[in-house]
N, C-alpha and C positions, 0 to 999 in steps of 0.2 A: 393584228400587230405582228409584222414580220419578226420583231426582238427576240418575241417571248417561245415563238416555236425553235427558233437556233440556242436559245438561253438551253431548252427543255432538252435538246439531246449534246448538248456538253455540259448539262449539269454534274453529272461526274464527278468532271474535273474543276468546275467553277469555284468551289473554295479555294484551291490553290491559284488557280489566276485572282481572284479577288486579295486572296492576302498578300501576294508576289505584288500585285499592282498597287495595295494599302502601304505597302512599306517602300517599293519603286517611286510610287510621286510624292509621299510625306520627307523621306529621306531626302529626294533630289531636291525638293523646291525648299526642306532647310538649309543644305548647302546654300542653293542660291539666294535666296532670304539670307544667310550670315553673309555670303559675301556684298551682298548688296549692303549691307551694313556697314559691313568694313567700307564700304565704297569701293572694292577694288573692279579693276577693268572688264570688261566684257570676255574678252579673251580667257582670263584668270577662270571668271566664272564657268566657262565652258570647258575649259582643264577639268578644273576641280570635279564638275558637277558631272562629266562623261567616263572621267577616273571612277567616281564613287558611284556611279549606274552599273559600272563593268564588272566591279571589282566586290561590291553588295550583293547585285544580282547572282552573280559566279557560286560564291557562300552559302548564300538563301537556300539557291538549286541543290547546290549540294548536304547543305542538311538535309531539305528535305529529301534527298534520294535517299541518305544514310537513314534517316528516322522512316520512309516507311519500308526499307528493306530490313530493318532490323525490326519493325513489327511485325512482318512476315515471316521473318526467321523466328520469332519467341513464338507465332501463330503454331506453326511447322513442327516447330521441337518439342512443345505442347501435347498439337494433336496428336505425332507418335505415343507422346509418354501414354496417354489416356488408351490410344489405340493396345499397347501394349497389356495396362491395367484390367482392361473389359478382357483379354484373352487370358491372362494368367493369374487374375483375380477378378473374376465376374463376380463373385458373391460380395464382396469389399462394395465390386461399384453399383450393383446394384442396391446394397443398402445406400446407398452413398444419392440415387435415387433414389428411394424414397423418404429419407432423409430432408431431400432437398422439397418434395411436395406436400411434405409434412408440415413445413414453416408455411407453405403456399394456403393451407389449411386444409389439403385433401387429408381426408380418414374412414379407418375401417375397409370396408369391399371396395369403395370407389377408388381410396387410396390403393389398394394390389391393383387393382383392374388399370388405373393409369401407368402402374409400374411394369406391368405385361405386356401393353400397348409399347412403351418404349423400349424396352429390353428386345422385346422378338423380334425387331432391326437393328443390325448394326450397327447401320451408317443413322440411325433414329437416333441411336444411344449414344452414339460419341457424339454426336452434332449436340448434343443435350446436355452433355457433360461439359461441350467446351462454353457453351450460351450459360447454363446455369449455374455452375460450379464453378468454372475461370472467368467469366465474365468476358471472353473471349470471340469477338467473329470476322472471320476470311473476309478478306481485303482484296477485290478483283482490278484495282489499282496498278501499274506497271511503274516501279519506283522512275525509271529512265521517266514514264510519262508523266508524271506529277511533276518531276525537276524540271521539263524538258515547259511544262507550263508554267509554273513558278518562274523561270529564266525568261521565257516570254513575257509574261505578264510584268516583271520587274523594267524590262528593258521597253516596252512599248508606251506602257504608261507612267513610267519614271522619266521617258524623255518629253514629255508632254512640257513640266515648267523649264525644259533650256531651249524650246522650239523658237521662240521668237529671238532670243543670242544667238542661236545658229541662222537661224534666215537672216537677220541684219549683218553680222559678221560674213559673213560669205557673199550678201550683196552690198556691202560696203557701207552701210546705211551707220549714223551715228545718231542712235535717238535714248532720250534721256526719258524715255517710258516702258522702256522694256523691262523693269520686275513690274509695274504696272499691270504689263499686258502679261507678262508670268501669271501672276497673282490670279487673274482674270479667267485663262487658260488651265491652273492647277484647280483653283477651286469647280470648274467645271468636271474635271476629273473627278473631283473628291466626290461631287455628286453621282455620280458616275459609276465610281465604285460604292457607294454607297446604297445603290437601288441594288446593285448586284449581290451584296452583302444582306437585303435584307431580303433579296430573294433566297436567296442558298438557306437562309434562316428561318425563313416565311414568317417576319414580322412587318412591323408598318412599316411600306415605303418613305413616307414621310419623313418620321423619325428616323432611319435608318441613312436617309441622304444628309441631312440634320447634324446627325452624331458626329458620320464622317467628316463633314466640312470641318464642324465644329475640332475637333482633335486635330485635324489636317493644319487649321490656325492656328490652335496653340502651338503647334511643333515651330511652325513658320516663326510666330512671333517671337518665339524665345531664341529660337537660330539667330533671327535677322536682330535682337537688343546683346546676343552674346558678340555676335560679330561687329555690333555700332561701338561697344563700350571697350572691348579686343583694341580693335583700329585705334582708339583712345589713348590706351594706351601703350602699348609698343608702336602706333604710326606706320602701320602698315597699309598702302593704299598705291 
């Protein structure tokens, strides 16, 4: 299967396109889901719904550049401090080591003998202090690349439910199926992202296209009953 050997060397980064692309087509296809409710026009919905692709997507990315460059930063500021600690209080950190293998259950000679093993490396002993101690570990993630997939991922698969508003409106076409064919077109997506989701996860395929759909509708149907009963009342359409 061609999929799964292209899935395996961007897995990486496949979280972030999977969640970029969970909240790009849940998002968009609520929009259009409310305004299909509202009943307003084609046009409206393709505003609306290319506004909130742009302007969603833009945000997402940019959180997540901010969130993993600032776990890199705390990563960073960390390792110095620890790096600093092993030099000018080795004895603190090496109790601080054994310490930490003492809960693990090592004791007695095997306990010093693993603590000798770690100490007589440097780069052993901090890499061990930042795993053990901070619960802490390096991120070979490029924040711009995570965002730079996030933005893709929102934007490619968030336009999946206004594809068929955009092909009729620009071939002139006036069809009274098009959230129909939305509906038809997202939930393919949700499956979609849903296999992708339970790969990054390695749980059941199954269940995991399942879920997605599943969630994917609830968002749609409560968009598209806020927007039927909106219209209601103020008479916007």
């Amino acid at each position: 299967m061609i999929l799964l050997p292209m899935l395996q060397r961007l897995k990486p980064y496949l979280p972030e396109f999977v969640y970029g692309g969970i909240d790009g087509s849940i998002t968009t296809f609520a929009v259009v889901a409310g305004a299909s409710g509202a009943d307003l026009s084609a046009g409206i919905v393709i505003i609306l719904g290319l506004a909130n692709l742009i302007a969603d997507g833009f945000s997402m990315s940019v959180g997540n550049y901010l969130s993993t460059r600032s776990e890199q930063d705390s990563y960073h500021k960390h390792l110095k401090q620890e790096q600093w600690e092993i030099e000018h209080q080795p004895a603190e950190e090496i109790e601080e080591i054994r310490q930490i293998y003492r809960q693990k259950g090592f004791e007695g000679e095997l306990l010093e003998q693993v603590v000798t093993v770690i100490t007589a490396d440097r780069e052993r002993w901090i890499d061990t202090m930042m795993k053990e101690e901070l619960e802490m570990m390096p991120s070979n993630k490029a924040p711009f690349s995570t965002a730079l997939m996030t933005f893709v991922a929102f934007l490619t698969v968030g336009l999946i439910p206004l594809l068929i508003y955009l092909v009729n409106y620009f071939s002139g076409v006036d069809s009274e199926n098009e959230f129909f064919i939305s509906s038809i077109l997202t939930s393919l997506a949700f499956v979609l992202i849903g296999f992708l989701t339970s790969y990054v996860n390695e749980v059941n395929r199954l269940k995991g296209m399942l879920e997605t759909l599943a969630l994917g509708g609830v968002a749609a149907a409560l968009a598209y009953y806020v927007g039927f009963f909106l219209e209601k009342m103020v008479g916007v359409g």
